[in-house]
C-alpha positions as CSV (number, residue, x, y, z in Angstrom):
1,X,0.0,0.0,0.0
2,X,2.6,2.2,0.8
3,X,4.5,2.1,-2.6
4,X,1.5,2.7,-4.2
5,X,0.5,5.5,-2.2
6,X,4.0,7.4,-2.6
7,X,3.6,6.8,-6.7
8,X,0.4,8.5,-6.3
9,X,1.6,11.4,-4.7
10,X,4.5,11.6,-6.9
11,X,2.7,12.2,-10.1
12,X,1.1,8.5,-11.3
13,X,-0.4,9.3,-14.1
14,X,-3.5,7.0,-13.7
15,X,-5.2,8.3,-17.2
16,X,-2.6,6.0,-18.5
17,X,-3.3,2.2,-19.0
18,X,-1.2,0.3,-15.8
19,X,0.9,-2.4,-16.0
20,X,1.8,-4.8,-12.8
21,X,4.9,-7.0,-12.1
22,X,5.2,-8.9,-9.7
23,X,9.1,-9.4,-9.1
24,X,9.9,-13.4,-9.5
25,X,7.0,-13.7,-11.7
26,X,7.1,-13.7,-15.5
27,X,3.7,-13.4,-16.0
28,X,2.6,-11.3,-19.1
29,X,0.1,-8.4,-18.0
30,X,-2.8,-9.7,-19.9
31,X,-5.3,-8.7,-16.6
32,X,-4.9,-11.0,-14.1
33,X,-1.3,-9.2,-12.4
34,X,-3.4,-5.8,-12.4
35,X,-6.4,-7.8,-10.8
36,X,-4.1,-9.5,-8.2
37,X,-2.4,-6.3,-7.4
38,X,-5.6,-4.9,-6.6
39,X,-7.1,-7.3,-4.8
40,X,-3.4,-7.0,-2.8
41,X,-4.2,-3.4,-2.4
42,X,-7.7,-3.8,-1.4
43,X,-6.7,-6.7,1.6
44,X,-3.8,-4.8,3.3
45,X,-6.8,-1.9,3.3
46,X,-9.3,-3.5,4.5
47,X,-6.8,-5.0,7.7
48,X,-6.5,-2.7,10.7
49,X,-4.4,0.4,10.0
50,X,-4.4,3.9,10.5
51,X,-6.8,4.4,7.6
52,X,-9.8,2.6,8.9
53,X,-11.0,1.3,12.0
54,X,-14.1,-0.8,13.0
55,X,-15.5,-4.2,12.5
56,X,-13.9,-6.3,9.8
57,X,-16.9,-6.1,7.5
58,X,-18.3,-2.9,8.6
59,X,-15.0,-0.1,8.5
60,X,-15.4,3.2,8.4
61,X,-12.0,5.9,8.4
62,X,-10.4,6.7,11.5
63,X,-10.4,11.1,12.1
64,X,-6.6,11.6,10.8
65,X,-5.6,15.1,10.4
66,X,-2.3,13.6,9.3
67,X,-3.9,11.6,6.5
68,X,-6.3,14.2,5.5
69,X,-3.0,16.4,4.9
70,X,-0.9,14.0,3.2
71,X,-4.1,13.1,1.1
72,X,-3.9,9.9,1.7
73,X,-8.0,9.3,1.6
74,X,-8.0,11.1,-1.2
75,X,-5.3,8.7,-3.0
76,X,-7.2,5.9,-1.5
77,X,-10.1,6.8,-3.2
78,X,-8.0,6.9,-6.5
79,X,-7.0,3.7,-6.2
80,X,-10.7,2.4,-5.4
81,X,-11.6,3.7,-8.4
82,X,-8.9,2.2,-10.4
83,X,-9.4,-1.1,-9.1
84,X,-13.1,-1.1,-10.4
85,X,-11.5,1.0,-13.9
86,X,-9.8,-2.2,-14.1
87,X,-11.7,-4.9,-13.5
88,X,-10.3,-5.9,-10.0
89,X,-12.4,-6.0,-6.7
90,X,-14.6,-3.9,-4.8
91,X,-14.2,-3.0,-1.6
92,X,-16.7,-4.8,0.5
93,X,-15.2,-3.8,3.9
94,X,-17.0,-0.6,5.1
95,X,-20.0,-0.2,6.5
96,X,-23.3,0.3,4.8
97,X,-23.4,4.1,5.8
98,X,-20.0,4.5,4.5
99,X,-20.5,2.7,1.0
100,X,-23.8,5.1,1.0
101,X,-21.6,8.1,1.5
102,X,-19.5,7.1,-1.0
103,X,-22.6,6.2,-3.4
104,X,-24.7,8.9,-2.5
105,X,-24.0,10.9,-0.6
106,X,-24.5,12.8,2.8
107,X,-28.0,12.9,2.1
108,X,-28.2,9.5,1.8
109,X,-26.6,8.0,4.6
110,X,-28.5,6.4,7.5
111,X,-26.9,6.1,10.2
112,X,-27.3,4.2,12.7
113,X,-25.5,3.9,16.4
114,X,-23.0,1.2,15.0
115,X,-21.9,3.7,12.5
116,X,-20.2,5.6,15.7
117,X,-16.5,3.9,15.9
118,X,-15.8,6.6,18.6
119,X,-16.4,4.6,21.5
120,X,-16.6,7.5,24.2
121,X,-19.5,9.5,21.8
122,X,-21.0,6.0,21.1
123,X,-21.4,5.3,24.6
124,X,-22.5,8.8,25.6
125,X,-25.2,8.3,23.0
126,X,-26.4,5.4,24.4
127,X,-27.0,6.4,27.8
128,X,-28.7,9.4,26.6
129,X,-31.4,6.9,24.4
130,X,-31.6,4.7,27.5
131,X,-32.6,7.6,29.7
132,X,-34.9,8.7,26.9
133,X,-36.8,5.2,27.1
134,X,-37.1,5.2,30.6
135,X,-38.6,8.8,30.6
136,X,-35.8,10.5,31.8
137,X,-35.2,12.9,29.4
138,X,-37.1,14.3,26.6
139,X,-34.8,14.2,23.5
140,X,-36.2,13.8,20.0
141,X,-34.9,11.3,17.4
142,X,-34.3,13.8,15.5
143,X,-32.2,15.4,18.3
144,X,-29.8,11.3,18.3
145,X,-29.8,11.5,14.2
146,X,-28.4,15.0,14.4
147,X,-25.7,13.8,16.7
148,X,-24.7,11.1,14.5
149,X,-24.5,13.1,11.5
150,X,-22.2,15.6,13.5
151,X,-19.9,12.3,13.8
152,X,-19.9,11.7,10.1
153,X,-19.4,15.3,9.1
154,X,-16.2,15.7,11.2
155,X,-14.8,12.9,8.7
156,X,-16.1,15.1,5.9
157,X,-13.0,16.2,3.5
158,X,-12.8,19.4,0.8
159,X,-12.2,18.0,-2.4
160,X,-8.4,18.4,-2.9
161,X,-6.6,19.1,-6.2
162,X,-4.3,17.4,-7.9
């Protein structure tokens, strides 16, 4: 991943068809290198790092103002997009409100408490809704959805330029 990454930063051209190989292996490009590179790529991503964090099947990005100034979401995204360009896999590790987000999105993401991986806010949450349901307080649904929007809009990234 991190090869790739520091070729994307340094000027990839990715408008240009790609050709993988894998040192030791005299395979001919016809496909299946690029597909096995990405599906590489994809793996090591979808493992804990300081990318992502969550369940294995349900990953959403880690707040990174380190990544978000090196880009690296950004280039992540690039080489999401590449993989499906090129025939390799998709990434079926985040979480349903992420792939929406990606899909979508803001406006169509439904969230749900799950989609919290900060476990102090997630569990701050969840006291408040249990104190709602035993009449407690007086907090709207609205009032929890706004919350958990607030969570997702902290990961929310300007579009940078190349």
């Amino acid at each position: 991943m991190g090869d790739t990454l520091h070729k994307l930063r340094n000027g990839l051209d990715v408008k240009k068809h790609l050709k993988v190989t894998f040192v030791g292996e005299p395979a001919v490009d016809a496909g299946g290198p690029l597909r096995e590179f990405f599906h590489r790529l994809l793996w090591e991503l979808s493992q804990d790092n300081s990318l992502l964090c969550g369940p294995q099947n349900a990953r959403v990005p880690r707040h990174s103002v380190i990544e978000l100034e090196r880009k690296t979401f950004f280039h992540v995204g690039v080489i999401l997009a590449l993989s499906l360009l090129h025939g390799g896999p998709a990434p079926q590790f985040f979480s349903s409100a992420v792939a929406d987000y990606i899909t979508i999105g803001i406006e169509g993401v439904k969230s749900t408490m799950e989609d919290v991986p900060e476990y102090n806010i997630r569990k701050s949450l969840e006291k408040v809704i249990e104190k709602k349901l035993h009449g407690t307080y007086i907090i709207s649904d609205m009032f929890i959805s706004f919350v958990v929007e607030r969570c997702w809009e902290r990961r929310r990234f300007s579009q940078p330029t190349l």
